[in-house]
Structure formats: C-alpha cells, structure tokens
Gaussian input, Z-matrix of N, CA and C with variables (Angstrom, degrees):
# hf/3-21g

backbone

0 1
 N
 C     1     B1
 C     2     B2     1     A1
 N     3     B3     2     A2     1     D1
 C     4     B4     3     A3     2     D2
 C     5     B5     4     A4     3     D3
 N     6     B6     5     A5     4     D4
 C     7     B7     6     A6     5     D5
 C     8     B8     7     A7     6     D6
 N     9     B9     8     A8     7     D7
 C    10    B10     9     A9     8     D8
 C    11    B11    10    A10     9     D9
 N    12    B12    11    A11    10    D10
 C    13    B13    12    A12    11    D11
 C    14    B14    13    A13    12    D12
 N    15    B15    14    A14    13    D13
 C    16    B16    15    A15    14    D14
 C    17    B17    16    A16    15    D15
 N    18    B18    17    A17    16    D16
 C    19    B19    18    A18    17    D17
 C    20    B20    19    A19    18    D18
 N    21    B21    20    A20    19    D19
 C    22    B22    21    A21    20    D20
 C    23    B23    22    A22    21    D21
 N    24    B24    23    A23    22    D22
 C    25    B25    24    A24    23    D23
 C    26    B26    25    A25    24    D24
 N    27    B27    26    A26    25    D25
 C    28    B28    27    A27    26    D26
 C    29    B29    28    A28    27    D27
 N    30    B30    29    A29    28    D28
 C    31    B31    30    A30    29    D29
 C    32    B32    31    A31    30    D30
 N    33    B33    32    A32    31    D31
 C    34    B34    33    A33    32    D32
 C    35    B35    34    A34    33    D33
 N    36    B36    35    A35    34    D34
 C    37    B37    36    A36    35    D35
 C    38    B38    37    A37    36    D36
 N    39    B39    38    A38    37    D37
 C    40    B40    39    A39    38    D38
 C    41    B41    40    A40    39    D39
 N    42    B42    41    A41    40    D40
 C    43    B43    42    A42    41    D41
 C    44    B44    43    A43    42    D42
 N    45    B45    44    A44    43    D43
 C    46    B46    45    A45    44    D44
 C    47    B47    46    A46    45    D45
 N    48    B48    47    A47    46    D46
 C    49    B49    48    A48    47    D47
 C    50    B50    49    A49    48    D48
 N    51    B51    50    A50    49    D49
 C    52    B52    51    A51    50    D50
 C    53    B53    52    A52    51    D51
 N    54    B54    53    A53    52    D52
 C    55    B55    54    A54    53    D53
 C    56    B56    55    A55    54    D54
 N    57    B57    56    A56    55    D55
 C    58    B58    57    A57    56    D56
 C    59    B59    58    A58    57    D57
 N    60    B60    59    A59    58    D58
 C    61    B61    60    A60    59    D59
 C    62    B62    61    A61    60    D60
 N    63    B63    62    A62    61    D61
 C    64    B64    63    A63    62    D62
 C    65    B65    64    A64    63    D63
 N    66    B66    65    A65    64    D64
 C    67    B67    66    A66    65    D65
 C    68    B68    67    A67    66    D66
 N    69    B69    68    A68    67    D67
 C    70    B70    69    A69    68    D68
 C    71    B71    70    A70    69    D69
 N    72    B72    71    A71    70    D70
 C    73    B73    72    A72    71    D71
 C    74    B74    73    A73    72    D72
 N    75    B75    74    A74    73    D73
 C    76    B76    75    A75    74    D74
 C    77    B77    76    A76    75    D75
 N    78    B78    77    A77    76    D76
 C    79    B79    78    A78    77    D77
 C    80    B80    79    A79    78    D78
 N    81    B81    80    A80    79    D79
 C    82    B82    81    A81    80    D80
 C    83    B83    82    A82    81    D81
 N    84    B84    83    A83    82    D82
 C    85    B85    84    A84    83    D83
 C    86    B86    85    A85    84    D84
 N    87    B87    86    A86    85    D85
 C    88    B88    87    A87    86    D86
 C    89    B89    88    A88    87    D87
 N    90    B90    89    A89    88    D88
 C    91    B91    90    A90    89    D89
 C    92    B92    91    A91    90    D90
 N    93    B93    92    A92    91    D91
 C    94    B94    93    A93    92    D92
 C    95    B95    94    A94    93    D93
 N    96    B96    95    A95    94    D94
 C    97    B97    96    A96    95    D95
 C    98    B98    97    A97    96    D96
 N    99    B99    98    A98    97    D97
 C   100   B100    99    A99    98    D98
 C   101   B101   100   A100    99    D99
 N   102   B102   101   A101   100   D100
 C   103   B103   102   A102   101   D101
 C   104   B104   103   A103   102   D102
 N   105   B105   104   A104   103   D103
 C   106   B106   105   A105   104   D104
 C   107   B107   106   A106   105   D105
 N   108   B108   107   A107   106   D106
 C   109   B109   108   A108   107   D107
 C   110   B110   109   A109   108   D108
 N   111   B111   110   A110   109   D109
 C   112   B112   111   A111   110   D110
 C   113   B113   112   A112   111   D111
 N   114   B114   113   A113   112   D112
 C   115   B115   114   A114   113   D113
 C   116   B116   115   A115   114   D114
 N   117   B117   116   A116   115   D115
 C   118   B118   117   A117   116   D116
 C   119   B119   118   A118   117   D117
 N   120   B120   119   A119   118   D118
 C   121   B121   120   A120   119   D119
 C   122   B122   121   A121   120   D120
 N   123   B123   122   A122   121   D121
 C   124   B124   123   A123   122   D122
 C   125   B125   124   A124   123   D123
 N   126   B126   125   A125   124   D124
 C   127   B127   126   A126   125   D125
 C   128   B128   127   A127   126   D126
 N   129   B129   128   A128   127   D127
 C   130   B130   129   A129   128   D128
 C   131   B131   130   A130   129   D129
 N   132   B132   131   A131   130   D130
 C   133   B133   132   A132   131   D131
 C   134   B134   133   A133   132   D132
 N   135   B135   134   A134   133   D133
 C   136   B136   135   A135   134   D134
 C   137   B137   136   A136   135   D135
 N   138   B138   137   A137   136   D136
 C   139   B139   138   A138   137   D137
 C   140   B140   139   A139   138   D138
 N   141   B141   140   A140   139   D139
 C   142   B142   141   A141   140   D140
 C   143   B143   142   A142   141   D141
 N   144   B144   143   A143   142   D142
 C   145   B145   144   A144   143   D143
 C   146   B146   145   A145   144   D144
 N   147   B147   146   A146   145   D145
 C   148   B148   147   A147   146   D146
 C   149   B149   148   A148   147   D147
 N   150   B150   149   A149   148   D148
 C   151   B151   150   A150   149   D149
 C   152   B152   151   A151   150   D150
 N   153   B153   152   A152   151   D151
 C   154   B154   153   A153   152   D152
 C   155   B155   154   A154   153   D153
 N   156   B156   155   A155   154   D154
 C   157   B157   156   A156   155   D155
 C   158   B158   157   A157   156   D156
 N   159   B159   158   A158   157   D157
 C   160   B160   159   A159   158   D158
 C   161   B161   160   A160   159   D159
 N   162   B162   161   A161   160   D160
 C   163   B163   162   A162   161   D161
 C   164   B164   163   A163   162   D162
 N   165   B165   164   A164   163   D163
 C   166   B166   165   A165   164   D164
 C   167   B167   166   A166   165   D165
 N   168   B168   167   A167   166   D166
 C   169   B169   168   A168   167   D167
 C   170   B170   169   A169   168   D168
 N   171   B171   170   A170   169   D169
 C   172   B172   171   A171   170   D170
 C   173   B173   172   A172   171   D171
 N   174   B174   173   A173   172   D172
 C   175   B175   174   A174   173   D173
 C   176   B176   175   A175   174   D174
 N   177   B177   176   A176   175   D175
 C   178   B178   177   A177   176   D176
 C   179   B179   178   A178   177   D177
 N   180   B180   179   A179   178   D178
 C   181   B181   180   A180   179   D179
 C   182   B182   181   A181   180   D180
 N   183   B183   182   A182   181   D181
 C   184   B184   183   A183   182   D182
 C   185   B185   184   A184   183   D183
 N   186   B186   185   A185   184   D184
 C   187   B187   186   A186   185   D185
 C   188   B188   187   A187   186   D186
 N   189   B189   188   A188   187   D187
 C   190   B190   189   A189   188   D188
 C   191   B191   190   A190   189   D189
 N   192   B192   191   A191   190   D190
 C   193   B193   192   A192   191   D191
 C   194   B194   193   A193   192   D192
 N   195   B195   194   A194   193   D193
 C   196   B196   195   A195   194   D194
 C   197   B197   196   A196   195   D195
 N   198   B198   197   A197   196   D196
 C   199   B199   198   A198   197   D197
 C   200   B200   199   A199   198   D198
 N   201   B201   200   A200   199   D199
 C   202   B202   201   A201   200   D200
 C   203   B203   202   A202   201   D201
 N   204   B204   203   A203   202   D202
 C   205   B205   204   A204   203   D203
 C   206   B206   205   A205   204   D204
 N   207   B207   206   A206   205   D205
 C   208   B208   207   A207   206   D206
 C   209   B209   208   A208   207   D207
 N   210   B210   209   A209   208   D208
 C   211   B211   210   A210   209   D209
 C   212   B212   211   A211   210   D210
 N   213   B213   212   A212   211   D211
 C   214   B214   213   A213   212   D212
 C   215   B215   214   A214   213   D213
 N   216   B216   215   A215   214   D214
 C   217   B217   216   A216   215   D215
 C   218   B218   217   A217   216   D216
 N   219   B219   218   A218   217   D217
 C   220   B220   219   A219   218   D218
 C   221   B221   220   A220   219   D219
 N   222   B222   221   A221   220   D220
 C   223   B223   222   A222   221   D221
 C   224   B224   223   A223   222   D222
 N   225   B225   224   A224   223   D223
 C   226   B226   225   A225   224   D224
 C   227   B227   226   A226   225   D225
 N   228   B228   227   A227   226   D226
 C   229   B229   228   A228   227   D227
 C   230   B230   229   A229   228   D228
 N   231   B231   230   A230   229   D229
 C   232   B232   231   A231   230   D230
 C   233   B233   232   A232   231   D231
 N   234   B234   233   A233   232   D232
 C   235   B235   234   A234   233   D233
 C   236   B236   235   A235   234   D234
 N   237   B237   236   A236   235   D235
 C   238   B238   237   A237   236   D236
 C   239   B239   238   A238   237   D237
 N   240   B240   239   A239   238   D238
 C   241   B241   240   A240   239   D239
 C   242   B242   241   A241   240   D240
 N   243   B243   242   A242   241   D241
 C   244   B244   243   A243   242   D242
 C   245   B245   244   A244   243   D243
 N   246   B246   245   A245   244   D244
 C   247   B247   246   A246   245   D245
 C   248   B248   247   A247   246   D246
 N   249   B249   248   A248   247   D247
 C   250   B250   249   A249   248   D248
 C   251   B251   250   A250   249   D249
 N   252   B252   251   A251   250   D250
 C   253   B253   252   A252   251   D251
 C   254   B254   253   A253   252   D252
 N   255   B255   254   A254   253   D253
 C   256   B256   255   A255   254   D254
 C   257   B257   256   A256   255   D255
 N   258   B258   257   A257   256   D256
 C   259   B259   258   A258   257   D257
 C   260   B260   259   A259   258   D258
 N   261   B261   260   A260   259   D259
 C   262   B262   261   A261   260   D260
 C   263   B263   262   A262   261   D261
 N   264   B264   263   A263   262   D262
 C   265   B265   264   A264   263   D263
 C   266   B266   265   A265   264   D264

   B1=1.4562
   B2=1.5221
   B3=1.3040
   B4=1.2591
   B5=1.9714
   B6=1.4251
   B7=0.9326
   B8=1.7867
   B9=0.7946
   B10=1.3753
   B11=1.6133
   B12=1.6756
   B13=1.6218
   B14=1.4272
   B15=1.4830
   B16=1.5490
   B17=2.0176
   B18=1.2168
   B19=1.1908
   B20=1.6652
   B21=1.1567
   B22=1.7520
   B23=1.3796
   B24=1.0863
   B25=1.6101
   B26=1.1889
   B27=1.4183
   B28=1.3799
   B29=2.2824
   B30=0.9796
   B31=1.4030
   B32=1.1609
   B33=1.5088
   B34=1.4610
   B35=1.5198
   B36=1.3130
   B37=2.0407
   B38=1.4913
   B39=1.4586
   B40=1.2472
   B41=1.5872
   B42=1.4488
   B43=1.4894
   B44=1.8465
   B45=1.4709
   B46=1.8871
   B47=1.8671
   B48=1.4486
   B49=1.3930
   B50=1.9543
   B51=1.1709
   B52=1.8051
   B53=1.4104
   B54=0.8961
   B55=1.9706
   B56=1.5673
   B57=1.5939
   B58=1.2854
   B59=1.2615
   B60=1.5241
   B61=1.1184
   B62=1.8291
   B63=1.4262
   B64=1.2987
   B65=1.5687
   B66=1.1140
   B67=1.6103
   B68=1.7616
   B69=1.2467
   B70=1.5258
   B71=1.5654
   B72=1.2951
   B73=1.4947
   B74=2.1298
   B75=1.3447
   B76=1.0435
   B77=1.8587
   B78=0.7173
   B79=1.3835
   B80=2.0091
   B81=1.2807
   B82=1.4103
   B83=1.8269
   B84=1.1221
   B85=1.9616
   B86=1.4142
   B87=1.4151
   B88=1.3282
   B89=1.2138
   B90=1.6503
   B91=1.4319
   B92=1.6498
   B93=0.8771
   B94=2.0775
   B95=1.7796
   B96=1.2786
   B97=1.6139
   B98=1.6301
   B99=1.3906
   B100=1.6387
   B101=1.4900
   B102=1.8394
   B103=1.3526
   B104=1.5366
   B105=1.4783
   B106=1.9859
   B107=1.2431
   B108=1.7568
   B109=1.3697
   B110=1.4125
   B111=1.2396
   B112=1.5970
   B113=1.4571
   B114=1.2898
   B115=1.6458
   B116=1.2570
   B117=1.2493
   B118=1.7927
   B119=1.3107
   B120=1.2618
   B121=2.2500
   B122=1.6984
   B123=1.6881
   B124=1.7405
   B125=1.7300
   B126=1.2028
   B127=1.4645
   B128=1.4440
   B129=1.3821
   B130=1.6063
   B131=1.3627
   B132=1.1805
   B133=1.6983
   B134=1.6934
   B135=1.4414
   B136=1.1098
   B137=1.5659
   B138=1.4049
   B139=1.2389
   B140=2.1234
   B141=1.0834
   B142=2.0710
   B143=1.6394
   B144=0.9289
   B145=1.8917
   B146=1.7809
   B147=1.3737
   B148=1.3516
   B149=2.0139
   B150=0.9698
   B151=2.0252
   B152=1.6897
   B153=1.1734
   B154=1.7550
   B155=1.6778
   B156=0.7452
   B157=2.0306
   B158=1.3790
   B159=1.4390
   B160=1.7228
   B161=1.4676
   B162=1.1690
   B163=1.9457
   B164=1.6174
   B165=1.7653
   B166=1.3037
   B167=1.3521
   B168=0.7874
   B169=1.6245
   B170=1.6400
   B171=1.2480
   B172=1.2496
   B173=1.7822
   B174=1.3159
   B175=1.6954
   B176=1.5282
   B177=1.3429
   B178=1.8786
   B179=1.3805
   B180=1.1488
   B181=1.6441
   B182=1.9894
   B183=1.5303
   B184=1.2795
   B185=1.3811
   B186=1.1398
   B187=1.4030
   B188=1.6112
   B189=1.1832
   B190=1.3724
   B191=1.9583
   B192=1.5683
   B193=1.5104
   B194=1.8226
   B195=1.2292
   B196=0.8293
   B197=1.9084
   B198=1.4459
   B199=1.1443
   B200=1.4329
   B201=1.9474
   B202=1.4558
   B203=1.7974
   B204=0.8120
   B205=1.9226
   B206=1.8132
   B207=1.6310
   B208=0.6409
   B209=1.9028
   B210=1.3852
   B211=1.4794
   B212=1.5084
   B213=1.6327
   B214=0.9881
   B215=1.3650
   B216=1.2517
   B217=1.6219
   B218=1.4694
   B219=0.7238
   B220=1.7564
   B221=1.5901
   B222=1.1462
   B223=1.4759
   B224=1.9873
   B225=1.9123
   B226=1.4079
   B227=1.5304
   B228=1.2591
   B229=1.3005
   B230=1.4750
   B231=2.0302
   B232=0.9113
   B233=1.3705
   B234=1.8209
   B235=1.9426
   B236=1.7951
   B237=0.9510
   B238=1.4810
   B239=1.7116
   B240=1.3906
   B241=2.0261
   B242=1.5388
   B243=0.9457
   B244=1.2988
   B245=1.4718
   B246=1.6058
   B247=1.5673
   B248=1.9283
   B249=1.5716
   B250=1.4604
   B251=1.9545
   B252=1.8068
   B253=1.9281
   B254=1.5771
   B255=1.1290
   B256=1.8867
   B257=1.2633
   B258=1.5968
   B259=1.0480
   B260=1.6926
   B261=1.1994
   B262=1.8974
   B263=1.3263
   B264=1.0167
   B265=1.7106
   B266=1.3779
   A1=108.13
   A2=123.57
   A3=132.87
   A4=104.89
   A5=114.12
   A6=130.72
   A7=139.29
   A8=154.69
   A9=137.65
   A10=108.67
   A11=94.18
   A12=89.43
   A13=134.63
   A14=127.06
   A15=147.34
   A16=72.51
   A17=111.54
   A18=121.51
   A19=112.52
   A20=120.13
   A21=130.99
   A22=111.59
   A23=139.99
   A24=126.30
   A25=113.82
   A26=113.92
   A27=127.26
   A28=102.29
   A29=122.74
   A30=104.60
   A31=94.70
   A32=107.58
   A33=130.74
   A34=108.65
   A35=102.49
   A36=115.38
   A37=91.43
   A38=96.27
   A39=113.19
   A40=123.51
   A41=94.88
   A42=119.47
   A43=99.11
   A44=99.45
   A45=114.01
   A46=100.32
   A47=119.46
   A48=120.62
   A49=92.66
   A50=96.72
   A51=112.10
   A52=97.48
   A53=114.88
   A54=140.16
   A55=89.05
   A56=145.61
   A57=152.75
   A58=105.45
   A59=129.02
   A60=147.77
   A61=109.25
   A62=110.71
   A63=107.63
   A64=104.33
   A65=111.57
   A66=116.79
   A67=122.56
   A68=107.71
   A69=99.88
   A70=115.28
   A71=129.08
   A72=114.09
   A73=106.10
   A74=105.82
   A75=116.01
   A76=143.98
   A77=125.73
   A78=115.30
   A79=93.20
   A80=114.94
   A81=124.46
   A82=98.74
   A83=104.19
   A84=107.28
   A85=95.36
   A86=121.97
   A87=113.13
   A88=102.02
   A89=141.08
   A90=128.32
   A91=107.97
   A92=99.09
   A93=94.95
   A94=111.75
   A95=91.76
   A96=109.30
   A97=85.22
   A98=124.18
   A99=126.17
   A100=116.06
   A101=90.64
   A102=82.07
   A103=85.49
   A104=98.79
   A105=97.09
   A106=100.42
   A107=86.00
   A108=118.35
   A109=111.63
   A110=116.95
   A111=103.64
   A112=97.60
   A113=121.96
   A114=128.83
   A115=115.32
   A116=129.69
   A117=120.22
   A118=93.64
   A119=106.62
   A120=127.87
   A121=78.25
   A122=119.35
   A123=101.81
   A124=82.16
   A125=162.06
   A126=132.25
   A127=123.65
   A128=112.74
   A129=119.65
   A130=106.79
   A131=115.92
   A132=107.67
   A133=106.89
   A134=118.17
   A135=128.45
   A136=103.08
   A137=116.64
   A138=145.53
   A139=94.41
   A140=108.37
   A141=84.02
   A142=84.44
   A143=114.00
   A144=128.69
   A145=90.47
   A146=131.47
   A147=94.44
   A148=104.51
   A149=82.13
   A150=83.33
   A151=91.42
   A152=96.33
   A153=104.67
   A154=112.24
   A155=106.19
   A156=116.74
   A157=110.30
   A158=114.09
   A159=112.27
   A160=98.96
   A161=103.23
   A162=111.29
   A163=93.53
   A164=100.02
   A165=114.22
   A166=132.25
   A167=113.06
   A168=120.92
   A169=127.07
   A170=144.98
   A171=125.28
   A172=107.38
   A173=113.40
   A174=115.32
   A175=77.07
   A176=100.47
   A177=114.10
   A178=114.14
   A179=120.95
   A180=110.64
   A181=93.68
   A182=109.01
   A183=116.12
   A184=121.19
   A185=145.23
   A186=120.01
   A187=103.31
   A188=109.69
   A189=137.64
   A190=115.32
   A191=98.03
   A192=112.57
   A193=120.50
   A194=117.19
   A195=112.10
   A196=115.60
   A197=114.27
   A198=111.45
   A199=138.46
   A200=89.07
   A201=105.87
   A202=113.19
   A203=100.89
   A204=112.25
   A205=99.47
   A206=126.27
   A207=140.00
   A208=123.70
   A209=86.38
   A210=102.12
   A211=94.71
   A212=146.08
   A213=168.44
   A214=125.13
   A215=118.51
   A216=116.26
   A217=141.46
   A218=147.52
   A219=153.98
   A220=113.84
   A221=140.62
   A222=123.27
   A223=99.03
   A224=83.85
   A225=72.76
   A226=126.25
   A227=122.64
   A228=134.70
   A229=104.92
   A230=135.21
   A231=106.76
   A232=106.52
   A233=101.98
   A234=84.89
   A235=78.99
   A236=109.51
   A237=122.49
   A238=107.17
   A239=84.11
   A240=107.24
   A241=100.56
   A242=119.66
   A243=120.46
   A244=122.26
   A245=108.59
   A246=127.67
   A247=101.78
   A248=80.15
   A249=87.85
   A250=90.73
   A251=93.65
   A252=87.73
   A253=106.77
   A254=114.27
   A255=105.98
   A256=134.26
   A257=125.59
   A258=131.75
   A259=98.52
   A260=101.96
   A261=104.34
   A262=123.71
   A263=122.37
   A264=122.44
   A265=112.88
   D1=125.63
   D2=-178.11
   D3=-92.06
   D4=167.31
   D5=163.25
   D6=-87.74
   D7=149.11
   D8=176.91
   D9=-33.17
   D10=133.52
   D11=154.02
   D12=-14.89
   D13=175.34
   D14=175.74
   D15=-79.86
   D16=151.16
   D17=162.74
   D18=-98.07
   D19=140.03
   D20=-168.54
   D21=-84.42
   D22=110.02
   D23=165.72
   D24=-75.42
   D25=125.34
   D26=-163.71
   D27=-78.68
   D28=133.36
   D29=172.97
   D30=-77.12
   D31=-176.77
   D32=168.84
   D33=-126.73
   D34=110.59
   D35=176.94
   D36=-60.25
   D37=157.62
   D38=148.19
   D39=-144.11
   D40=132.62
   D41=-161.63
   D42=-84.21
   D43=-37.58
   D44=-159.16
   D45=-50.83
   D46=138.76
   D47=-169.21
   D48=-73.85
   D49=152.00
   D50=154.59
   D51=-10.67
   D52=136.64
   D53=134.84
   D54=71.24
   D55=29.26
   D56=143.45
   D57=-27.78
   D58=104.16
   D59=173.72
   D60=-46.47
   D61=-65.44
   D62=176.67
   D63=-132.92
   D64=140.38
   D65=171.20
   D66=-113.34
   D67=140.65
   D68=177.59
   D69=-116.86
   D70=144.57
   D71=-168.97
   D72=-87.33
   D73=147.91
   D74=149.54
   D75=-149.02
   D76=164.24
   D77=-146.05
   D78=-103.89
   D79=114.55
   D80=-173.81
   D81=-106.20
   D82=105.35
   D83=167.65
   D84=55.80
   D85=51.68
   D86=163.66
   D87=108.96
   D88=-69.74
   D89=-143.66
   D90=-108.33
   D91=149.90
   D92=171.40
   D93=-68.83
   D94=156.23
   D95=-161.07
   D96=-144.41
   D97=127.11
   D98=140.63
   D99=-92.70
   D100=132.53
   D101=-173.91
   D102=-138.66
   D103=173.33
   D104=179.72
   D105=-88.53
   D106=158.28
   D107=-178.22
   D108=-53.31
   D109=112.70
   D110=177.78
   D111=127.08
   D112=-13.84
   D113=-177.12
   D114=-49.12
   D115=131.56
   D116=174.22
   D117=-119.70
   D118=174.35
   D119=-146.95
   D120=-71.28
   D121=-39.39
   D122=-151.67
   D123=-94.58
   D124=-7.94
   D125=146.91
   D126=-52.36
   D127=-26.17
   D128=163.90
   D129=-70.19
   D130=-54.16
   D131=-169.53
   D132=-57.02
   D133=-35.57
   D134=-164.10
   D135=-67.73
   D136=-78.98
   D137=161.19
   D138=-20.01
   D139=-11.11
   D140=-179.66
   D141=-142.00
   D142=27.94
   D143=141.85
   D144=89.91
   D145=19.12
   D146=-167.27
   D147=-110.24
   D148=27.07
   D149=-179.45
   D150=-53.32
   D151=-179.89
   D152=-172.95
   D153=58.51
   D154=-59.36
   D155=175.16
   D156=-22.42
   D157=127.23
   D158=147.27
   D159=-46.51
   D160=156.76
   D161=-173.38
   D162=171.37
   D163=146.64
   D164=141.74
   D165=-125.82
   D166=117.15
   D167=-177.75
   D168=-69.65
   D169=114.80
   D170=165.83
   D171=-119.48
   D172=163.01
   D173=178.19
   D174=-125.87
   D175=160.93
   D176=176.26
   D177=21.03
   D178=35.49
   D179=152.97
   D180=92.10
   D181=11.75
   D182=172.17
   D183=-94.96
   D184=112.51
   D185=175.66
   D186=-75.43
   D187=146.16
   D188=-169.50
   D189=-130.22
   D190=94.31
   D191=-179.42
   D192=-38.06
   D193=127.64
   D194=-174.94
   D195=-44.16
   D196=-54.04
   D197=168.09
   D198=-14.52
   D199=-59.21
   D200=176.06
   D201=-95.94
   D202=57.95
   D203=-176.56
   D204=-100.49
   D205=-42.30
   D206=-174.69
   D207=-63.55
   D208=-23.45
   D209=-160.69
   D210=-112.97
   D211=-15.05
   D212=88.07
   D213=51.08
   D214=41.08
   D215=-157.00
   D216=-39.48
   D217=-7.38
   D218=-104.31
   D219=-21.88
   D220=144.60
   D221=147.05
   D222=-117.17
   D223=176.42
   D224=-173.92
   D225=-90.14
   D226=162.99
   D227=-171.56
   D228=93.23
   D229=6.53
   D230=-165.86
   D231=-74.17
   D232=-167.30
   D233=176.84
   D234=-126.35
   D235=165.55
   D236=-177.59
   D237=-163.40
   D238=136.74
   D239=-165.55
   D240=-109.29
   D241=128.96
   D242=167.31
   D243=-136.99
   D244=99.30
   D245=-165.11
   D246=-99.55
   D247=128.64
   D248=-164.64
   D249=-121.06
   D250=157.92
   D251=-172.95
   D252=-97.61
   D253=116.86
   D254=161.92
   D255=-95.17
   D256=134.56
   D257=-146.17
   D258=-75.17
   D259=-158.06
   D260=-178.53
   D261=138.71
   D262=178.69
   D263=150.80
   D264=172.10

C-alpha cells in the first residue's frame, strides 16, 4: 500500500502590472493569481486576455454582471470563476 502522491506546489501567476506597489493573492478557476491592491473582477478578466468575450464571471460563489465587473473590487483570498463559451459542434 502506497501513500499519497509527491504533493505539487501550485505557483502563483501574476496578473499585478510592473512596479505594483502592493499586491494581494487570489485564486481565479482554481489557481492563485497576485494582483494589486485595488484590482476589480474586469482587470482580471482583462489581464488573462478575455475582455470582449462572451464570459461569466462570479467572485465568492456570486455571479457578478458583466456591467458591474468594473466596479468589482477584489479583496484578498477572493476566489473568482471565470466561464468562458467555446464554439464547436
């Protein structure tokens, strides 16, 4: 009988622009992201290329209107989902 796996250290992205005074971490679809203090949900969306995109966004298990993405604060530890649509058939 074996034991659990080697355990993985997850990195931490960072989203926060150049010379970001202070950064706080949060966890986007699973992984941590630092981003600066002051970050709102649509600088994350922006910052991982998907502005323009059909998308839904939620922070804490909230969905959060695209409209209001902007106004959207982050603090840290939030968790934020970002479900995007792919084409196909």
């Amino acid at each position: 009988m074996t034991g659990p796996g080697p355990r993985r250290e997850t990195a931490v992205k960072t989203l926060a622009p150049d010379g970001a005074a202070e950064t706080i971490t949060v966890t986007v679809n699973g992984e941590p992201h630092r981003v600066a203090r002051g970050a709102t949900a649509h600088d994350v969306v922006a910052a991982l290329g998907f502005a323009g995109r059909p998308l839904a966004v939620e922070v804490n298990e909230a969905v959060v209107p695209r409209a209001d993405l902007p106004g959207c604060m982050l603090a840290a530890d939030d968790r934020v989902e970002i479900v995007t649509l792919v084409g196909g058939g």
